[in-house]
C-alpha positions as CSV (number, residue, x, y, z in Angstrom):
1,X,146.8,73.2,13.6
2,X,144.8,74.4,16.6
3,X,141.3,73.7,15.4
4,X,142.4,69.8,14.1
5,X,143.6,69.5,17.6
6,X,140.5,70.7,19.0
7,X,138.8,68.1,16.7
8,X,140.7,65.3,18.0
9,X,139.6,66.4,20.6
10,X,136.1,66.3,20.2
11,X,136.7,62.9,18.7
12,X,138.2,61.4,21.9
13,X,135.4,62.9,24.0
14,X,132.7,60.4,21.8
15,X,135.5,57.6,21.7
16,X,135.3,58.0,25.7
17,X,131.8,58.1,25.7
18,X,131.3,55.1,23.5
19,X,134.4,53.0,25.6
20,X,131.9,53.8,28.8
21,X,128.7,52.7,27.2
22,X,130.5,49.6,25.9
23,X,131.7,48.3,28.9
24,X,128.6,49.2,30.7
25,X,126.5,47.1,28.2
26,X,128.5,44.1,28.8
27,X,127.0,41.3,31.6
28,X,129.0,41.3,34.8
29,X,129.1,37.8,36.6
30,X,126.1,39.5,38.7
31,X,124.3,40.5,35.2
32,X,125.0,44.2,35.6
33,X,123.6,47.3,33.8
34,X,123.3,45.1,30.6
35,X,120.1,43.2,31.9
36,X,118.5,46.5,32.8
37,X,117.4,46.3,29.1
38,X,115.4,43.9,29.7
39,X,117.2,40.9,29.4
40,X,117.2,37.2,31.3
41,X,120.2,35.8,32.5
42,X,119.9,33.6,29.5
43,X,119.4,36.4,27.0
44,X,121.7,39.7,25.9
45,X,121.1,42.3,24.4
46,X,122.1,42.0,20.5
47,X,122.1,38.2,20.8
48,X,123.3,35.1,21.9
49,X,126.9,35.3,20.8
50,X,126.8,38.8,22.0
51,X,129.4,38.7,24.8
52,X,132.1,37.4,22.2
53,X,131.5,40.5,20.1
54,X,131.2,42.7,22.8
55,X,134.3,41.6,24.7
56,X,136.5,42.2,20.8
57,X,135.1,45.2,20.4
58,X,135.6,46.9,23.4
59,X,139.3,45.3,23.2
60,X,139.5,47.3,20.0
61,X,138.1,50.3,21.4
62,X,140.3,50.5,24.4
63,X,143.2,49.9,22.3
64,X,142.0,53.1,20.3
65,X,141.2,54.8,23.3
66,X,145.3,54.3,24.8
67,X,146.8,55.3,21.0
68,X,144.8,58.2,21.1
69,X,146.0,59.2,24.6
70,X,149.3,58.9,23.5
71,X,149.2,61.0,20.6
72,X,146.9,63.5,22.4
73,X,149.4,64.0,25.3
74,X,152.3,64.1,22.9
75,X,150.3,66.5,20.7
76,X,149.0,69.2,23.6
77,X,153.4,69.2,25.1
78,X,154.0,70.6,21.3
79,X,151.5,73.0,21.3
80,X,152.6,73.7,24.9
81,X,156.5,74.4,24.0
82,X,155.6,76.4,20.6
83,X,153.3,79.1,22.1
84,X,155.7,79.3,25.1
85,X,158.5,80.1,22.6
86,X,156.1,82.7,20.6
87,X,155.4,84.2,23.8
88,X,159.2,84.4,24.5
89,X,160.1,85.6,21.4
90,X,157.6,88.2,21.2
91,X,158.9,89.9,25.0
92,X,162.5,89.6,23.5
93,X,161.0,92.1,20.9
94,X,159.1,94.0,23.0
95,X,162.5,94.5,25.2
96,X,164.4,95.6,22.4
């Protein structure tokens, strides 16, 4: 149970990584880091209906990226509250 949690984890740690580089890629009003790759104001990176894509997918990755907060706070309380009561039952046994 431990090591899928660490997994998940890891997982979120690339999802994060991959939310930052997506929004980071995407032209600001003031053409932002995406046209330090080399691109015009009139061109993007993967194309011309780029900003469509990128906008969707970063929607999609954000949603992703909440879900999986959810679940991962919900998931570390759990494993919180059941080693807290191993620990307790084991200095109940220790006091008997």
């Amino acid at each position: 149970m431990t090591f899928l949690f660490y997994l998940f984890l890891f997982l979120f740690m690339l999802l994060c990584a991959l939310l930052c580089f997506v929004i980071l890629i995407q032209e600001a009003k003031s053409l932002g880091l995406g046209a330090s790759f080399g691109g015009d104001a009139g061109d993007s990176l993967f194309g011309t209906s780029t900003a469509e894509v990128l906008k969707r997918f970063t929607a999609y990755v954000s949603g992703i990226f909440l879900i999986s907060c959810f679940l991962l706070s919900f998931w570390s309380a759990h494993l919180g509250r059941y080693h807290e009561k191993i620990r307790f039952s084991q200095m109940e046994e220790i006091q008997k």
